[in-house]
C-alpha positions in Angstrom: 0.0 0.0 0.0 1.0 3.6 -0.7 2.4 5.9 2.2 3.1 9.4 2.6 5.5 10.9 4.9 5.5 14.3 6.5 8.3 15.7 8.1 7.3 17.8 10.8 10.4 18.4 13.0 11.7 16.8 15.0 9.2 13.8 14.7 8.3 12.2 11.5 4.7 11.3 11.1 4.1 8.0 8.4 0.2 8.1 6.5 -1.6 5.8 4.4 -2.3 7.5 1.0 -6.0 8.3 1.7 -5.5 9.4 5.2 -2.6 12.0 4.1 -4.8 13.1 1.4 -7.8 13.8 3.5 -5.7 15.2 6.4 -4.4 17.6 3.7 -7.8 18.4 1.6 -8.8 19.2 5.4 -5.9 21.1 6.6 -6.4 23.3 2.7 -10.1 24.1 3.6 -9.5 25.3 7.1 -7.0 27.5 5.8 -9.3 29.2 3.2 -12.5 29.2 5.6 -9.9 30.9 8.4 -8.9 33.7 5.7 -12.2 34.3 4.1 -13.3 35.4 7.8 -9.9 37.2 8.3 -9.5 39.8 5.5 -7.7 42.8 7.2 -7.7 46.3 6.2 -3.9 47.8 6.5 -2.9 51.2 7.0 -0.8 54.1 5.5 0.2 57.3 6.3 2.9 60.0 5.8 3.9 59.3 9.2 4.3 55.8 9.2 7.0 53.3 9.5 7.4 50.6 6.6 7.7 47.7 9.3 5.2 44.8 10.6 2.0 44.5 9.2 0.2 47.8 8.6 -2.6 46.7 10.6 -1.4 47.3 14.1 0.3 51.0 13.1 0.4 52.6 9.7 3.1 52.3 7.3 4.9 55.2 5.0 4.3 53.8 1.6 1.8 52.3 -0.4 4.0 49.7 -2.2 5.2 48.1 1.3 1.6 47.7 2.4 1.1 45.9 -0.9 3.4 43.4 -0.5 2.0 42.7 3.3 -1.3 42.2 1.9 -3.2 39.2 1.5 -6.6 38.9 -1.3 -8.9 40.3 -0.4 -7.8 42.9 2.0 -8.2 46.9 1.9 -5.2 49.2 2.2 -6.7 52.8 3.9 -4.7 55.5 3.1 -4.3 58.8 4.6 -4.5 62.1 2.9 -1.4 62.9 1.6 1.3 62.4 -1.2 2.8 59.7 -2.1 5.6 59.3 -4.6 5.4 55.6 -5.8 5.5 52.9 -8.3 3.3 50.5 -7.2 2.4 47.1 -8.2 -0.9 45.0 -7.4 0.1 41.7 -7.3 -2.8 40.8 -4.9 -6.2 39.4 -5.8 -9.3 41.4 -4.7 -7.3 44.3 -2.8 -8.9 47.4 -2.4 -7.0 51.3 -2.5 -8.7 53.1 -0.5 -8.2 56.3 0.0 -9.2 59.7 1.9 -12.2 61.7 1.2 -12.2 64.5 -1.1 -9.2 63.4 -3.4 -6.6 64.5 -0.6 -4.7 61.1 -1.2 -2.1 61.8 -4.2 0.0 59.2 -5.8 2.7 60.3 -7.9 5.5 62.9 -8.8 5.6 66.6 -7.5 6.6 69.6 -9.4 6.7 69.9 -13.3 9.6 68.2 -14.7 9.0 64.7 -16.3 9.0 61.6 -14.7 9.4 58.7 -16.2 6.7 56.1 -14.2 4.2 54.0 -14.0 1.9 54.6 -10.9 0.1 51.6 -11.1 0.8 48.3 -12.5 -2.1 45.0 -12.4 0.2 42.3 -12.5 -1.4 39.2 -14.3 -4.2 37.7 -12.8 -5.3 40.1 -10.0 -9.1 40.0 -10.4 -11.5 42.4 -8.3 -9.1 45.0 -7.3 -10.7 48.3 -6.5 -9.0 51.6 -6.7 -10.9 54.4 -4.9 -10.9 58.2 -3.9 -7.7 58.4 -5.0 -6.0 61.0 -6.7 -3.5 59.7 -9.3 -0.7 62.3 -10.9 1.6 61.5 -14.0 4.3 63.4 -14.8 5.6 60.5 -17.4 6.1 61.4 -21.3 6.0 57.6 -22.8 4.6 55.5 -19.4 1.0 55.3 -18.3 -0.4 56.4 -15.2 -1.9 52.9 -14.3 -1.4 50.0 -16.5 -2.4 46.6 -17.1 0.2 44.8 -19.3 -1.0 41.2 -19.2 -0.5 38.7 -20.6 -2.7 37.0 -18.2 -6.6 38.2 -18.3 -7.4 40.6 -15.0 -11.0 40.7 -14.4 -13.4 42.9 -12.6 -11.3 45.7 -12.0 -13.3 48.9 -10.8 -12.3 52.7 -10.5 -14.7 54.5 -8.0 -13.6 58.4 -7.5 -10.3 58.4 -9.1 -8.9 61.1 -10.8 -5.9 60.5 -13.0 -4.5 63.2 -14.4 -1.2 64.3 -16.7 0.4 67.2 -18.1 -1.4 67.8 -21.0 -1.2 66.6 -24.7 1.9 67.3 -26.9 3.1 67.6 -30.6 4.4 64.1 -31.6 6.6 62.2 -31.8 7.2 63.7 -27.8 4.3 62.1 -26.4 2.7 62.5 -23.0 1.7 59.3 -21.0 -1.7 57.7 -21.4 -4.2 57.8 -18.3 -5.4 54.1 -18.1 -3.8 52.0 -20.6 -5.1 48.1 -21.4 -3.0 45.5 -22.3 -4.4 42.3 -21.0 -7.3 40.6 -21.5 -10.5 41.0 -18.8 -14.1 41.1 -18.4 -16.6 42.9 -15.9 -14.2 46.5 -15.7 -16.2 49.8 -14.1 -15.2 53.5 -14.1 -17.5 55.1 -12.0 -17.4 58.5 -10.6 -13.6 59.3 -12.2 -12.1 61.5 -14.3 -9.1 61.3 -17.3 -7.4 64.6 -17.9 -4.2 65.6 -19.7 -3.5 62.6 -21.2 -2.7 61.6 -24.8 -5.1 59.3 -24.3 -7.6 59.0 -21.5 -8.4 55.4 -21.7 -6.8 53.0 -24.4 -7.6 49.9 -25.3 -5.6 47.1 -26.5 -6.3 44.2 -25.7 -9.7 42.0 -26.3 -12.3 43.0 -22.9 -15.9 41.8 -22.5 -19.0 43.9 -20.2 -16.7 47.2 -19.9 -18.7 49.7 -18.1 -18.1 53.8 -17.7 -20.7 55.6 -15.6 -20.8 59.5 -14.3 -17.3 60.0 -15.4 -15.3 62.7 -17.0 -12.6 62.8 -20.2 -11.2 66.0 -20.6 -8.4 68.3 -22.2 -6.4 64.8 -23.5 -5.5 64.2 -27.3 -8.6 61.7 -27.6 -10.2 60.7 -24.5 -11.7 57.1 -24.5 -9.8 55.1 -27.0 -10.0 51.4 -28.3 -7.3 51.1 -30.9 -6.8 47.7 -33.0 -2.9 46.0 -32.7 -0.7 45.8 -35.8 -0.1 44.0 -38.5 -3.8 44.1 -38.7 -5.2 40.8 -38.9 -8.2 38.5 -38.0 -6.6 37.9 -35.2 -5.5 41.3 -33.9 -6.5 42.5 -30.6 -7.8 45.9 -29.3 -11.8 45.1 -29.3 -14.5 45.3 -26.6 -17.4 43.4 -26.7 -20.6 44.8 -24.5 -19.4 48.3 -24.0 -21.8 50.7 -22.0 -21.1 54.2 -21.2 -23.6 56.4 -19.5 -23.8 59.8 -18.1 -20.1 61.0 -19.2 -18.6 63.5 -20.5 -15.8 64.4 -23.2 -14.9 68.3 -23.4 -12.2 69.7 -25.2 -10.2 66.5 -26.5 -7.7 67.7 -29.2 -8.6 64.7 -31.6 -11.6 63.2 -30.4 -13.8 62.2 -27.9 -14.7 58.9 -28.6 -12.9 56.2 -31.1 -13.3 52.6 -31.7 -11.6 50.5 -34.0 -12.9 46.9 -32.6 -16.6 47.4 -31.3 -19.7 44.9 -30.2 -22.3 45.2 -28.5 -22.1 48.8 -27.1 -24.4 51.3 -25.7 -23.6 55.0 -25.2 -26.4 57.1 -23.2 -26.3 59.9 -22.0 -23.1 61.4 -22.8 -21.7 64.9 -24.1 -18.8 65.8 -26.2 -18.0 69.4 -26.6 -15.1 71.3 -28.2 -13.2 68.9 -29.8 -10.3 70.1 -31.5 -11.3 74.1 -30.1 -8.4 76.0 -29.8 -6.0 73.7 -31.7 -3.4 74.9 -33.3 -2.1 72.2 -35.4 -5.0 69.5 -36.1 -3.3 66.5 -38.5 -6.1 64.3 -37.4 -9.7 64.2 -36.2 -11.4 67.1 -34.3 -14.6 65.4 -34.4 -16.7 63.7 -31.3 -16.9 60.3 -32.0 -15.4 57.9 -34.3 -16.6 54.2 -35.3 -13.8 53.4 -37.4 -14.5 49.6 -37.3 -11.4 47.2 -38.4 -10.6 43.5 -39.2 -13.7 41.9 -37.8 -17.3 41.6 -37.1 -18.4 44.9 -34.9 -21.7 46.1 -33.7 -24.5 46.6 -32.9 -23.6 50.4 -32.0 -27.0 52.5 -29.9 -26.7 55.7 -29.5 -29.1 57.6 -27.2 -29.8 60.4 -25.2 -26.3 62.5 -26.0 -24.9 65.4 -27.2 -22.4 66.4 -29.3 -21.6 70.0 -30.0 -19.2 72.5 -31.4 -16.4 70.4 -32.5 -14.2 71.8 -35.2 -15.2 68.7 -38.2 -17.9 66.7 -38.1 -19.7 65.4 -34.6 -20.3 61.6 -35.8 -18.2 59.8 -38.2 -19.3 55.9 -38.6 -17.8 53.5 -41.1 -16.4 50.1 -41.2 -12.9 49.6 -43.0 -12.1 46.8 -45.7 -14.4 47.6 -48.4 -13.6 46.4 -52.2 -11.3 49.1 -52.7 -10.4 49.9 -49.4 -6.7 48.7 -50.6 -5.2 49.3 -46.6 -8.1 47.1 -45.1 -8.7 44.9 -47.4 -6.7 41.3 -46.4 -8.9 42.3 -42.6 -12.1 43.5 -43.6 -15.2 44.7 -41.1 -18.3 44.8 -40.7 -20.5 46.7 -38.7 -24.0 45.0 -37.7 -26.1 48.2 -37.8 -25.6 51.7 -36.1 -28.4 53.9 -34.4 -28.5 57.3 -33.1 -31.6 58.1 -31.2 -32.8 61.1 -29.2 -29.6 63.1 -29.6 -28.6 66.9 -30.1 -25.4 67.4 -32.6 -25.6 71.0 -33.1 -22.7 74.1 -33.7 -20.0 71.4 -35.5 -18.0 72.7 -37.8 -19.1 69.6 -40.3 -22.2 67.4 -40.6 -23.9 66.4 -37.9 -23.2 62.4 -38.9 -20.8 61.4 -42.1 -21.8 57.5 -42.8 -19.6 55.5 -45.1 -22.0 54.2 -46.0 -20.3 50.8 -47.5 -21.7 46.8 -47.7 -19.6 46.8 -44.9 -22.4 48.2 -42.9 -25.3 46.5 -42.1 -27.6 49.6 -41.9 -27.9 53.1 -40.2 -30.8 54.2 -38.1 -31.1 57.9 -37.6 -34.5 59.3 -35.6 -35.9 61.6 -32.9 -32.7 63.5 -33.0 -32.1 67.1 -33.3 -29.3 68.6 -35.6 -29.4 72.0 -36.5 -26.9 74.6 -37.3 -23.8 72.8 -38.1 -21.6 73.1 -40.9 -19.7 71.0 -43.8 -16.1 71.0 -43.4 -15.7 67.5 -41.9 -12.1 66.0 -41.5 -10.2 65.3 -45.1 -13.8 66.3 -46.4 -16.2 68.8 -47.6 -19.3 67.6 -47.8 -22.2 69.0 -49.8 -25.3 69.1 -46.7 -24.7 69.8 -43.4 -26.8 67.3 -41.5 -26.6 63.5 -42.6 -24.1 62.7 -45.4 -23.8 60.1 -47.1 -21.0 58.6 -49.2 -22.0 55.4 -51.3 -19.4 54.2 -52.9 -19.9 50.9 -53.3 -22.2 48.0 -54.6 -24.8 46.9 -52.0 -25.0 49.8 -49.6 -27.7 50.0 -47.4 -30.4 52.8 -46.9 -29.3 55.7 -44.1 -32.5 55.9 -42.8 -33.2 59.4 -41.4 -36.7 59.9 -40.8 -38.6 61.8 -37.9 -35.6 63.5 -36.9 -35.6 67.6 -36.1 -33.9 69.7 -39.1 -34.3 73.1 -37.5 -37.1 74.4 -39.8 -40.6 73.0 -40.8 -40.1 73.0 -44.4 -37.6 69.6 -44.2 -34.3 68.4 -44.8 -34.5 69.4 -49.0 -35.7 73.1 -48.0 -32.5 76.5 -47.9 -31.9 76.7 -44.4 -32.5 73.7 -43.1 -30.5 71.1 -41.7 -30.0 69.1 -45.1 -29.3 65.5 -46.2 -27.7 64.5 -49.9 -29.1 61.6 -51.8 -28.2 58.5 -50.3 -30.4 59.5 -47.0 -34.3 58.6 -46.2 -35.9 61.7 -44.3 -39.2 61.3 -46.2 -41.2 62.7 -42.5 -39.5 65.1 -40.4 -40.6 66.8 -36.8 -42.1 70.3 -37.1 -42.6 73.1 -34.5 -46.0 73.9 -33.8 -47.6 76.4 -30.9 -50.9 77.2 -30.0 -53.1 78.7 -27.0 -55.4 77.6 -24.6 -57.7 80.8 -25.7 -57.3 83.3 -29.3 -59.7 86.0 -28.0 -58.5 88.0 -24.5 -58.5 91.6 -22.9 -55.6 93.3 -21.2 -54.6 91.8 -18.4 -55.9 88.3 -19.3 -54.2 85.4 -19.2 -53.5 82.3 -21.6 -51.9 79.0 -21.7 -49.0 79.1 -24.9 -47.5 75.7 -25.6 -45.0 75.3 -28.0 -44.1 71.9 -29.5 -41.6 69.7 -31.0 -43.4 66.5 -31.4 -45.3 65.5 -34.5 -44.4 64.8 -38.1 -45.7 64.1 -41.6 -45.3 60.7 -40.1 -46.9 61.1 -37.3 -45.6 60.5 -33.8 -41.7 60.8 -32.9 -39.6 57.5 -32.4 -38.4 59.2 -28.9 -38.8 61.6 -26.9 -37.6 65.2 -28.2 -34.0 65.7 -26.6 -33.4 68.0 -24.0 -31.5 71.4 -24.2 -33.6 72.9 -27.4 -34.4 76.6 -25.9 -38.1 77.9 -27.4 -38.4 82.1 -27.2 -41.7 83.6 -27.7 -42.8 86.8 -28.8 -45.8 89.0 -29.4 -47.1 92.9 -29.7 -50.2 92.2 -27.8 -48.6 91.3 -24.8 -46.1 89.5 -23.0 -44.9 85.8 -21.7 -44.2 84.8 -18.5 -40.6 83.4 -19.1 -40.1 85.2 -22.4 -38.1 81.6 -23.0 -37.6 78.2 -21.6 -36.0 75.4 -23.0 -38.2 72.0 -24.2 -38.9 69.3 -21.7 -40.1 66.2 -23.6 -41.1 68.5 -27.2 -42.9 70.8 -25.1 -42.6 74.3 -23.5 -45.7 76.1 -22.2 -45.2 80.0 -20.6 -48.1 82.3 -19.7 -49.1 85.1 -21.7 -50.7 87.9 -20.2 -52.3 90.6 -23.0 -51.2 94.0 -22.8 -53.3 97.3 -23.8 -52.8 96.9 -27.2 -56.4 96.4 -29.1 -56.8 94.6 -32.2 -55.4 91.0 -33.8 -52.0 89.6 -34.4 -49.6 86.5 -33.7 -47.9 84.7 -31.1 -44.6 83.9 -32.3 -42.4 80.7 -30.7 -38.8 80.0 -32.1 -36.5 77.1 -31.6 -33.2 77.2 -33.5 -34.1 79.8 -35.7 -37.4 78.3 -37.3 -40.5 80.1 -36.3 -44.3 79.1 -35.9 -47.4 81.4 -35.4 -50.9 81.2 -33.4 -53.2 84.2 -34.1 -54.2 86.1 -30.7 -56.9 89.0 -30.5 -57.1 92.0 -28.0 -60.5 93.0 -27.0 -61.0 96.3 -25.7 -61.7 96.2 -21.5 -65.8 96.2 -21.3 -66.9 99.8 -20.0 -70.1 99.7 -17.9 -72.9 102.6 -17.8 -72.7 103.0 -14.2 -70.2 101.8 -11.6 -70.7 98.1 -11.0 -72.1 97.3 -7.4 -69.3 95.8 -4.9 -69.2 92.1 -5.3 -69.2 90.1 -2.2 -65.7 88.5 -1.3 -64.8 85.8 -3.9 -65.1 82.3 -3.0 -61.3 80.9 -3.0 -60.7 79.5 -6.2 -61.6 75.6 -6.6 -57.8 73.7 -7.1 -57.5 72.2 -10.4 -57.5 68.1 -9.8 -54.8 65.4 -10.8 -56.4 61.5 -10.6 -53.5 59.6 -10.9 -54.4 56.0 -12.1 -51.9 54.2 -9.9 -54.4 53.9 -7.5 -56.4 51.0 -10.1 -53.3 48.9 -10.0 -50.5 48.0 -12.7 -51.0 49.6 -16.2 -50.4 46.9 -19.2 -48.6 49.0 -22.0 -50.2 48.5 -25.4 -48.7 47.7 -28.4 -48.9 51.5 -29.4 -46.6 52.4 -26.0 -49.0 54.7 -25.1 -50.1 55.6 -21.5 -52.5 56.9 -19.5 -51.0 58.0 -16.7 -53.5 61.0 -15.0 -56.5 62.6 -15.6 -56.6 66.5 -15.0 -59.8 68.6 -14.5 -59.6 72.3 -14.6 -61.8 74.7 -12.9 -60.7 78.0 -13.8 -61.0 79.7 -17.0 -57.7 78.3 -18.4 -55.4 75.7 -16.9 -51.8 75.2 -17.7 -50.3 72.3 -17.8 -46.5 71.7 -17.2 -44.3 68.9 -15.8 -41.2 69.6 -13.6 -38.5 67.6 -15.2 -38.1 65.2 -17.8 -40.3 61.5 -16.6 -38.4 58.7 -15.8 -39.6 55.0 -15.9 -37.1 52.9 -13.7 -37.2 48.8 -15.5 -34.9 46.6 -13.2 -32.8 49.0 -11.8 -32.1 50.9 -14.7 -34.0 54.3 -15.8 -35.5 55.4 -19.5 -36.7 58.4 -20.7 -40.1 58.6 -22.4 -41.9 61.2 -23.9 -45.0 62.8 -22.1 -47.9 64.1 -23.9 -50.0 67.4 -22.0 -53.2 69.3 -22.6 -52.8 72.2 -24.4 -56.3 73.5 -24.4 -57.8 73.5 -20.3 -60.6 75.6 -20.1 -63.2 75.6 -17.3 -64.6 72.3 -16.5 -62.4 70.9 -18.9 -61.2 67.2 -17.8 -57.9 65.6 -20.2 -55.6 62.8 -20.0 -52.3 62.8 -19.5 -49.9 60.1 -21.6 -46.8 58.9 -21.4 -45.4 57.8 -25.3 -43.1 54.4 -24.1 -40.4 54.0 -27.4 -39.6 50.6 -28.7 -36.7 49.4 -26.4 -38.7 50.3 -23.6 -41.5 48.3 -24.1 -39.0 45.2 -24.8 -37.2 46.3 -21.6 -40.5 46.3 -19.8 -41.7 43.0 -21.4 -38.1 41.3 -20.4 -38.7 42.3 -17.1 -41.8 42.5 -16.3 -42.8 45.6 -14.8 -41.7 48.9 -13.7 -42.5 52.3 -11.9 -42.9 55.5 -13.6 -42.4 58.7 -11.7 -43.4 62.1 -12.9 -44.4 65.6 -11.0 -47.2 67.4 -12.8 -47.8 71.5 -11.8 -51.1 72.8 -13.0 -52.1 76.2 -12.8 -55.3 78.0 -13.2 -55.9 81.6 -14.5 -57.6 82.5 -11.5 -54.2 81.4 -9.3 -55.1 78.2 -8.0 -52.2 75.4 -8.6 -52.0 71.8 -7.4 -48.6 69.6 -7.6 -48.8 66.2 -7.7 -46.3 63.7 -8.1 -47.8 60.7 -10.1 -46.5 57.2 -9.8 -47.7 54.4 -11.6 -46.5 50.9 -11.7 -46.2 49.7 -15.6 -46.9 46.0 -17.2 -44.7 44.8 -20.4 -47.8 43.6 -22.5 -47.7 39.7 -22.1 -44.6 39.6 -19.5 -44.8 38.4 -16.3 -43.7 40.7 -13.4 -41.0 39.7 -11.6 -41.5 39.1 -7.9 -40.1 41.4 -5.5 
């Protein structure tokens, strides 16, 4: 029979096989149940001593606490600087350090220093960097790397601000902010910031479920940056699969803001790039917001929602996929690119187009609706293009349509009328949104008051794909009276002032303007009546009756119809005119995540009058509903009667994905 000896000094113990083999399975689970109870949190400070543990008393550097850590633990560390090259060799440690940014890691002064901050070695999965403040004073290193090989998954930057010393002329190049080499899945940036940097973020390598949430990329040559690896093969790296950046933005980026060579799978809400390429003196390349520059590969879907892109010196949007028959330099590694959308987006004061599609058989098909693009120009990068809101180039066999419909042009007349936003020839827009307004009553007498509501939400086609972005400001004007605010901008298509008639007599117009275009509603002045003989004093008024807001939440979950649209409230007015208005843009949240939808008000209230209020759910969020089952809509209606009466309510109303099943809990 098979023995085992263990030495254990200065008696030796003899085993059986088995026994050994259990008394060692044994003695390996006690020893991961005792640490998974023991995970310490280690200490550092400008005072400390690099000795012992850090547990007991701090140490003096970051790097020694490092190597006296074990997974899993969480290195505190005080406010203060700390001038360091530091590598995480240790699974699942957290960096923790002092509130407000007052822990600093890196050089002092100006000159250049040539480190590396931080360094993942391979394999350290679930570290956490956080509330720290990370300085780079390097021209050719990054401020944090990870170099693989090895993969390094879930890695997440809470708070952190890394920051360098600003972009220069190559071939001298500044250090990158975060720079990806390895391999990984399940990486967060939340809450941090990229600054003077060539590039922000970069990259490399192939990553999976990437996420960036409420961060910031400014002032760097291009700020997030996924870059394909050379020779460029089917097998080169430098793609992420199941990208999703939300609530970020990218100002003043000399290049641009956003640029992907290898792309899947990615959603980009709620971001803004502004001023890329502004102030420039030497621009060789880019200057425009976002680039899909797709390479050697299979790439997309690419959504696009809810952003803004603005005043960059070329075009805001370029989108193509590389390797098309002629495409000599792509060629032996074509792309593809399986559809791109842009949905419920401002791209306004570019200096070219709002989007420039190359539009190839390399791409699958472009989707372009409910946005708003007005007043940009036509000097894109290496191109002048003939229209400044959607070009086209098809330039090969088997191109799809760029479908452009529903989408805001900046004047009523459409995308083929002089001063609008235009498209050229290889672009859809056969229905575009117009700008309407109207009153709650045409005939008044000085001192009167009326409901105006101004609105960006209908089309040839009928109903918008999404709600009408945020930002648009409407101004109003009239020689019959004036508005109570002269302007406001749009919440959901709509914006609704008071007007009040002045003492001039006779007929005219109530003008409202959005981005130059202008609509009309006809008002009259009456003269004030003039009685005979002084009028006898009226008893004290009754107090004015509040309008009333029935929320239907009350009558249980609402099942969506196929349409998306909602009753959400029913509103009775008992004064001579109510106005309508809700205080911010609705949200519905589905599963811990939140859309915007669109919300349609009454725009004629007069006394007695009852209306409905509706929500308009887009397509995504009734699959995201039906997926999931339900979820709660939130939304704060203020109406005001003529006579001075108001009534707030906040409505909330639990919503039903049509044939899904709610989820319990």
């Amino acid at each position: 029979m098979l023995e085992t000896t263990f030495a254990v000094s200065p008696v030796r113990i003899t085993l059986h096989k088995a026994a050994a083999s259990a008394l060692l399975i044994a003695a390996l689970l006690g020893l991961g149940a005792a640490r998974a109870d023991a995970a310490n949190t280690l200490q550092v400070a400008p005072t400390g001593s690099d000795s012992g543990n850090c547990v007991g008393a701090a140490c003096a550097t970051i790097a020694y606490a490092v190597s006296q850590a074990a997974t899993d633990d969480t290195i505190e560390i005080a406010a203060g600087d700390y001038d360091e090259e530091i590598e995480i060799t240790v699974p699942g440690l957290t960096l923790q350090g002092a509130p407000n940014l007052a822990t600093v890691i890196g050089p002092d002064g100006s000159g250049v220093v040539e480190q590396t901050e931080i360094t993942l070695a391979d394999g350290v999965d679930g570290v956490t960097l956080s509330d720290l403040a990370i300085h780079s004073s390097a021209q050719g290193k990054p401020a944090i790397l990870a170099a693989g090989p090895g993969a390094i998954d879930g890695l997440t930057l809470d708070g952190v601000a890394v920051a360098g010393i600003g972009p220069s002329t190559p071939p001298t190049t500044v250090g990158n902010g975060l720079e990806v080499k390895a391999p990984g899945s399940g990486w967060k940036i939340v809450d941090s910031s990229f600054a003077h940097h060539y590039l922000g973020v970069v990259v490399f390598s192939d990553m999976t479920d990437f996420t960036v949430e409420g961060s910031s990329f400014d002032a760097n040559r291009a700020g997030f940056y996924v870059e394909r690896t050379l020779p460029l093969t089917a097998d080169s790296t430098g793609e992420i699969d199941g990208l999703e950046i939300t609530a970020t933005s990218f100002d003043a980026n000399e290049y641009v803001g956003l640029y992907f060579e290898g792309l899947k799978n990615a959603v980009i809400e709620g971001v803004t790039v502004t001023d890329t390429g502004a102030g420039v003196g030497s621009l060789p390349n880019g200057a425009r917001a976002m680039v899909v520059n797709l390479k050697a590969g299979a790439g997309g879907p690419v959504a696009v929602t809810d952003s803004t892109f603005s005043t960059s010196v070329n075009e805001a949007i370029l989108v193509q996929a590389r390797g098309w028959e002629g495409d000599t330099a792509y060629e032996a590694a074509p792309a593809s690119l399986a559809g791109f959308t842009l949905t419920g987006s401002t791209l306004t004061g570019n200096g070219g187009p709002g989007v420039i599609v190359n539009n190839r058989s390399t791409l699958s098909g472009t989707e372009i609706h409910g946005n708003r693009i007005a007043q940009n120009g036509t000097v894109g990068y290496n191109v002048t293009a003939p229209v400044d809101g959607v070009f086209a180039r098809n330039e090969a066999v088997g191109a799809p349509t760029v479908d452009a419909a529903e989408n805001w042009f900046a004047c009523n007349a459409g995308p083929a009328a002089a001063g609008c936003a235009n498209v050229n020839a290889p672009v859809e827009a056969p229905v575009w949104l117009v700008l309407t307004v109207d009153t709650a009553f045409e005939t008044l007498r000085p001192g009167q008051q009326t409901a105006v509501v101004a609105a960006i939400e209908s089309s040839a086609g009928g109903d918008p794909v999404l709600p009408f972005p945020a930002g648009a400001e409407a101004s109003f004007s009239s020689g019959f009276g004036s508005f109570e605010p002269a302007s406001e901008p749009l919440l959901s298509g709509l914006a609704s002032p008071t007007f009040t008639a002045g003492g001039t007599i006779g007929s005219g117009v109530i003008t409202a303007s959005v981005d130059g275009e202008q609509a009309t509603t006809p008002i009259t002045v009456l003269a004030a009546d003039k009685a005979a003989e002084p009028p006898p004093t009226p008893p004290a008024p009754e107090p004015p009756a509040p309008p009333t807001i029935h929320p239907v939440g009350d009558k249980g979950p609402t099942v969506v119809p196929d349409s998306g649209k909602v009753t959400i409230a029913t509103i009775s007015c008992a004064a001579e005119s109510c106005a309508v208005k809700a205080q911010g843009e609705p949200t519905l949240k589905i599963g811990g995540r939140s859309f915007k939808v669109r919300v349609k008000l009454p725009k004629n209230l007069g006394d007695g009058d009852s209306a409905k209020v509706r929500v308009v759910l887009p397509k995504k969020v009734r699959e995201a509903l039906t997926e999931e089952g339900r979820g709660r809509l939130t939304l704060k209606l203020k109406v005001t009667g003529s006579d001075g009466s108001v009534k707030t309510v906040t409505v909330k109303v639990v919503l039903k994905g049509k044939g899904g099943k709610a989820k319990s809990g």
